[in-house]
C-alpha positions as CSV (number, residue, x, y, z in Angstrom):
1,X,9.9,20.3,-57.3
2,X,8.4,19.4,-54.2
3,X,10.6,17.8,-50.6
4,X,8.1,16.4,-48.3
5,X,9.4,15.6,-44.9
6,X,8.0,13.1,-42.2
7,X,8.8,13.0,-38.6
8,X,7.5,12.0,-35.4
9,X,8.8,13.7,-32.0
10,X,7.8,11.1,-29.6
11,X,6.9,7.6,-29.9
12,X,6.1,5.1,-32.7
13,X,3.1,6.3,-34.8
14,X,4.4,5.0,-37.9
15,X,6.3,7.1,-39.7
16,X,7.9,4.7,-42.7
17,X,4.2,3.3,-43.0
18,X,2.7,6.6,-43.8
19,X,6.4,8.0,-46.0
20,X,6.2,5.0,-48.0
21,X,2.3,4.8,-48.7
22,X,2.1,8.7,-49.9
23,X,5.2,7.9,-51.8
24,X,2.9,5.0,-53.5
25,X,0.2,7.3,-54.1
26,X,2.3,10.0,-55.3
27,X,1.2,11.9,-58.7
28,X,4.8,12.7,-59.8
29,X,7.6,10.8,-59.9
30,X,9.2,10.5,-57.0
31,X,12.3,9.2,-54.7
32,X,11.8,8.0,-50.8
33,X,14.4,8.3,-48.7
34,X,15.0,6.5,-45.3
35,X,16.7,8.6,-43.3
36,X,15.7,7.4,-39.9
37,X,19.1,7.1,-37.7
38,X,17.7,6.0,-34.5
39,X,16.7,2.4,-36.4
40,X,17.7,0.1,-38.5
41,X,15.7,0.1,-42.0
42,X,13.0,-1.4,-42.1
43,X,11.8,-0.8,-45.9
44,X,13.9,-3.9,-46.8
45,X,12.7,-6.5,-44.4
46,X,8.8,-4.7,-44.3
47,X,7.8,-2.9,-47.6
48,X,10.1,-5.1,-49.7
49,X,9.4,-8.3,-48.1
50,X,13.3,-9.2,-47.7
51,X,13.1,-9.9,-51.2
52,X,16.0,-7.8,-52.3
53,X,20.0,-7.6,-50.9
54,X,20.5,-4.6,-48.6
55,X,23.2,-3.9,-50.9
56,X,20.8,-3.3,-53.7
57,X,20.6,0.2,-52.8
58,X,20.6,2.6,-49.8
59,X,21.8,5.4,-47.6
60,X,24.9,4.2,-46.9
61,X,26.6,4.1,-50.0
62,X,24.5,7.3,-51.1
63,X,26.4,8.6,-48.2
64,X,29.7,7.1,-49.0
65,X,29.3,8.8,-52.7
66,X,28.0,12.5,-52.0
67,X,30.4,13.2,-49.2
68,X,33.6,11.9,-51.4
69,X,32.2,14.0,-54.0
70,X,32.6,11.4,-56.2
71,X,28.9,11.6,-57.2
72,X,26.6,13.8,-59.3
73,X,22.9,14.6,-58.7
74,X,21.3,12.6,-60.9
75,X,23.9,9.8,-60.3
76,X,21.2,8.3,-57.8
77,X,19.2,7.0,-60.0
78,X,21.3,5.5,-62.1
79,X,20.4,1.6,-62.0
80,X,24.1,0.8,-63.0
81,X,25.3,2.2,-59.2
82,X,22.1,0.7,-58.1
83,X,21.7,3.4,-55.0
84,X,18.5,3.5,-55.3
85,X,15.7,0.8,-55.8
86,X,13.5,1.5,-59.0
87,X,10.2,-0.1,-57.6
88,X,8.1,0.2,-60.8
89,X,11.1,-2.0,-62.4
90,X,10.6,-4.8,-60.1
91,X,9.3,-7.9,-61.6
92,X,6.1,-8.9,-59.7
93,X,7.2,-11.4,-56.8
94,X,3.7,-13.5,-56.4
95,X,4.8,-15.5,-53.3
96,X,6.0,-12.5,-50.9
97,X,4.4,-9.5,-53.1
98,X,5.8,-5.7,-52.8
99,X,3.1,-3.0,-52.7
100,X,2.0,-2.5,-55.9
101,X,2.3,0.9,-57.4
102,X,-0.4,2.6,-59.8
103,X,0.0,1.6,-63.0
104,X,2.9,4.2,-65.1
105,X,3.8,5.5,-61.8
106,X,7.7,6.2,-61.2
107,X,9.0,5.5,-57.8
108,X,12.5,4.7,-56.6
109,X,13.3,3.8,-52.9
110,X,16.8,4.6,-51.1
111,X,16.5,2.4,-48.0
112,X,17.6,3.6,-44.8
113,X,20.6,2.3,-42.8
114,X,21.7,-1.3,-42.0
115,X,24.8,-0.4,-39.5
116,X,24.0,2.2,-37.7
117,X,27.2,2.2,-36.7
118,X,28.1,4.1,-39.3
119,X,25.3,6.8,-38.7
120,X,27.8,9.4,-37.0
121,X,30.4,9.2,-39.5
122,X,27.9,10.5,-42.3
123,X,27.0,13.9,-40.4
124,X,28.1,15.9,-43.5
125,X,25.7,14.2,-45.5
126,X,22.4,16.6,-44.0
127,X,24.2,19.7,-45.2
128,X,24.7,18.1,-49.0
129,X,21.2,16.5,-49.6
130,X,19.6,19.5,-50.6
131,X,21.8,20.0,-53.6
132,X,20.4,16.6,-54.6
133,X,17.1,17.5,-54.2
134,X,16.9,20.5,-56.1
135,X,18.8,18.4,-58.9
136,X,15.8,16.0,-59.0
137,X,13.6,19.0,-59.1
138,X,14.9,19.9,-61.7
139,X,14.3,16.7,-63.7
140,X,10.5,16.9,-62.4
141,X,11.2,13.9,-59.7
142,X,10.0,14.8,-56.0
143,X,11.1,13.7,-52.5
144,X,9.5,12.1,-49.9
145,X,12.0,12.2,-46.9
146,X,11.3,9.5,-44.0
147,X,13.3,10.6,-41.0
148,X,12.1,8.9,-38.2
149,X,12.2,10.2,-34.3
150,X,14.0,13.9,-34.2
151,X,15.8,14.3,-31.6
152,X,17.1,17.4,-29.8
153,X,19.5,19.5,-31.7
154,X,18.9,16.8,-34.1
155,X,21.8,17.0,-37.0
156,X,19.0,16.4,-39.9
157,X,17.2,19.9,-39.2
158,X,18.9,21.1,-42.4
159,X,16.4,18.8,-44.4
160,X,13.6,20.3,-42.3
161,X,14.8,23.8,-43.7
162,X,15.1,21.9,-47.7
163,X,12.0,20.9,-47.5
164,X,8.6,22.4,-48.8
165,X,6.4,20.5,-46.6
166,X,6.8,18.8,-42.8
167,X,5.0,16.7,-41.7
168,X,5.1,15.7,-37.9
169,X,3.5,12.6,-37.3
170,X,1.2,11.9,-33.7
171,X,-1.3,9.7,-32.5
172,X,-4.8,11.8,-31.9
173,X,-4.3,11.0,-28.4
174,X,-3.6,13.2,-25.6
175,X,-0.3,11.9,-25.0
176,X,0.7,13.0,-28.2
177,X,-0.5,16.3,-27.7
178,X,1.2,16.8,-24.4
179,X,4.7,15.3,-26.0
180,X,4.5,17.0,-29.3
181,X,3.3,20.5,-27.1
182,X,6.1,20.5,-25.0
183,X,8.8,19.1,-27.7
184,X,8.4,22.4,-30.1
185,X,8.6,24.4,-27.1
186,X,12.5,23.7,-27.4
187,X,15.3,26.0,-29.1
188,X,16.0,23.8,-32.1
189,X,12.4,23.9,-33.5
190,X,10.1,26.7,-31.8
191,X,11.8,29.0,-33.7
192,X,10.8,27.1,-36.9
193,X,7.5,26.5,-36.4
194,X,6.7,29.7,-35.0
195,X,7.4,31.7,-37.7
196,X,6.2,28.6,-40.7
197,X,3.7,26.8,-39.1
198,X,1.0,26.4,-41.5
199,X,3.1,27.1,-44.9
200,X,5.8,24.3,-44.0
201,X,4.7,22.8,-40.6
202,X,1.8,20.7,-40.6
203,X,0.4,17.8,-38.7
204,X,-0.2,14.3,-39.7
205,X,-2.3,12.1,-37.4
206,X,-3.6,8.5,-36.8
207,X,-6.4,7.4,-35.2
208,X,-6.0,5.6,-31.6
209,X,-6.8,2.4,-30.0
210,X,-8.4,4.3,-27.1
211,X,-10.0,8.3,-27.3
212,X,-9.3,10.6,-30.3
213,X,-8.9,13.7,-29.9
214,X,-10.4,16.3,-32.4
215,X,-7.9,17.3,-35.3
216,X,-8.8,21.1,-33.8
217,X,-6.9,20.3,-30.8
218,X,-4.1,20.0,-32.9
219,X,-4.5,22.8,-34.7
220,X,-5.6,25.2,-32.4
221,X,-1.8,24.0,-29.8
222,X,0.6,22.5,-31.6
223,X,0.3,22.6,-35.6
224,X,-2.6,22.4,-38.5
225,X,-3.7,19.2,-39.7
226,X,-3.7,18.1,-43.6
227,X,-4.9,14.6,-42.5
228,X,-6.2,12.0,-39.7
229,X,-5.0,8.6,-40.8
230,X,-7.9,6.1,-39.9
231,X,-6.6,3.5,-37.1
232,X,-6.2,0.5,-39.5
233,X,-3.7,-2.6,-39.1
234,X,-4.4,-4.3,-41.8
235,X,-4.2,-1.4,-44.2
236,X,-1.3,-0.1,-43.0
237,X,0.4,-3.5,-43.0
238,X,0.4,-3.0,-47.2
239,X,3.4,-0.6,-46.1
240,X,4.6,-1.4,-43.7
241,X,5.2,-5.1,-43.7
242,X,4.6,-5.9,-47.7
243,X,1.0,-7.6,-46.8
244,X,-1.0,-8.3,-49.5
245,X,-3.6,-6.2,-50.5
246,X,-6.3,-8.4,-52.4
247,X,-9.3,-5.3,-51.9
248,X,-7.4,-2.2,-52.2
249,X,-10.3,-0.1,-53.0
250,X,-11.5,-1.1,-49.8
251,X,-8.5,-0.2,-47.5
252,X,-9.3,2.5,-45.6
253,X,-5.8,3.3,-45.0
254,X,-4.7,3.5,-48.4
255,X,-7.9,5.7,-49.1
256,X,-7.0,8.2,-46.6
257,X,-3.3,8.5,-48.1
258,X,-4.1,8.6,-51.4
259,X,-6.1,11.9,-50.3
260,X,-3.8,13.8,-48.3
261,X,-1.4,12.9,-51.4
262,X,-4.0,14.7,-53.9
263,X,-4.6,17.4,-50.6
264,X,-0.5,18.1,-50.6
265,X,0.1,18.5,-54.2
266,X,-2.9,21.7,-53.9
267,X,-1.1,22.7,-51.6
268,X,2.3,23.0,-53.1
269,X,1.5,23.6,-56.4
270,X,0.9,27.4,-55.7
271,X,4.2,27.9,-54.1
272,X,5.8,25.9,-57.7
273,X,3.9,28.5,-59.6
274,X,5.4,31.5,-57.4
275,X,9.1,30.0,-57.6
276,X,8.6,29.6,-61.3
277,X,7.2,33.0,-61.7
């Protein structure tokens, strides 16, 4: 089983796009979760096109179910209860395309919330995920969890502790540095990085408009790097907005995903091997 985590600390440097686009490129099957609750979703209008209902699926009613306890692990992918999307079941949509997934690959999406409204009624849902997780672990599916902006004392930091990989997400700028720098200086996550920074803790960047900085400034003040992102709209747009991608083997973006996928699964799969052992 493997529960990779994305989160940004500061800013907008494209979280979903990234979550989504390694859950494309993934090489198990796997399930993305939205979890971002300081935005609306935006896999349904972006990724998906706004060709699907937001009741076809998503956190809220995944909420709704695990903390009645009316629902069992491997409940969420049942297509009947439809909480989560099954994108490799989609018919193909020619007009307003969805990403297109590599061919045989399973991937199911549980969109994020709609009413966020609803968001602070749903705090016991953070401590009960990882039980899920380790149930779709155990039926060889994966996680990919998008969470969006942490905030302080964030209520979601239980995921951070389920999962086997975090990635924070930055812009190679030296804006990003300074924010993310002084960010893991507080309480809720110094302690956590300080003693699993570069087993769970890892940085993921993107290029910048203006100056980039070295991934080694990262590394050597804030967190190591598994990958720089190149700084591409267009390529990213496949994700993040459901634009069509005509050339794929020439999207830089996609390229540089598909890697850090490949680069992630190394390095997981010797911590699998331990568990197992």
């Amino acid at each position: 089983m493997a529960v990779i985590a994305l989160a940004s600390l500061a800013g907008s440097p494209g979280v979903t796009t990234a979550a989504a686009a390694l859950a494309v490129h993934w090489r198990r099957p796997v399930v993305l979760i939205e979890a971002d609750t300081s935005a609306a979703s935006t896999m349904m209008a972006g990724f998906f096109r706004a060709n699907l209902r937001t009741s076809e699926g998503g956190i809220e009613k995944l909420a709704y179910a695990l903390t009645r306890e009316v629902l069992e692990p491997e409940d969420i992918l049942n297509p009947e209860l439809a909480l989560a999307i099954a994108v490799h079941s989609l018919p193909p949509i020619p007009s307003m395309p969805i990403p297109s997934i590599p061919a045989q690959h399973q991937m199911w999406v549980v969109p994020g919330f709609v009413n966020l409204g609803v968001v602070d009624g749903v705090r016991s849902l953070w401590t009960k995920l990882p039980r899920l997780f380790a149930a779709l672990g155990e039926g060889g599916i994966d996680v990919i969890l998008d969470l969006g902006r942490l905030q302080i004392d964030d209520r979601r930091l239980p995921l951070l502790d389920a999962a086997d990989k975090v990635l924070i997400c930055a812009s190679a700028s030296s804006i990003d540095l300074n924010r993310a720098y002084r960010r893991l200086a507080l309480p809720d996550l110094s302690q956590r990085v300080r003693t699993m920074s570069g087993e769970r803790y890892w940085s993921l960047l993107t290029a910048p408009v203006a100056t980039e900085l070295p991934a080694s400034a990262f590394t050597d003040h804030i967190l190591p790097v598994v990958a720089t992102l190149p700084h591409d709209p267009e390529g990213a747009a496949v994700f993040s907005h459901g634009r069509p991608d005509n050339k794929p083997t020439r999207n830089r973006y996609r390229g540089a995903v598909r890697r850090a996928a490949q680069d992630l699964r190394v390095m997981i799969e010797p911590t699998e091997n331990r568990n197992v052992s």
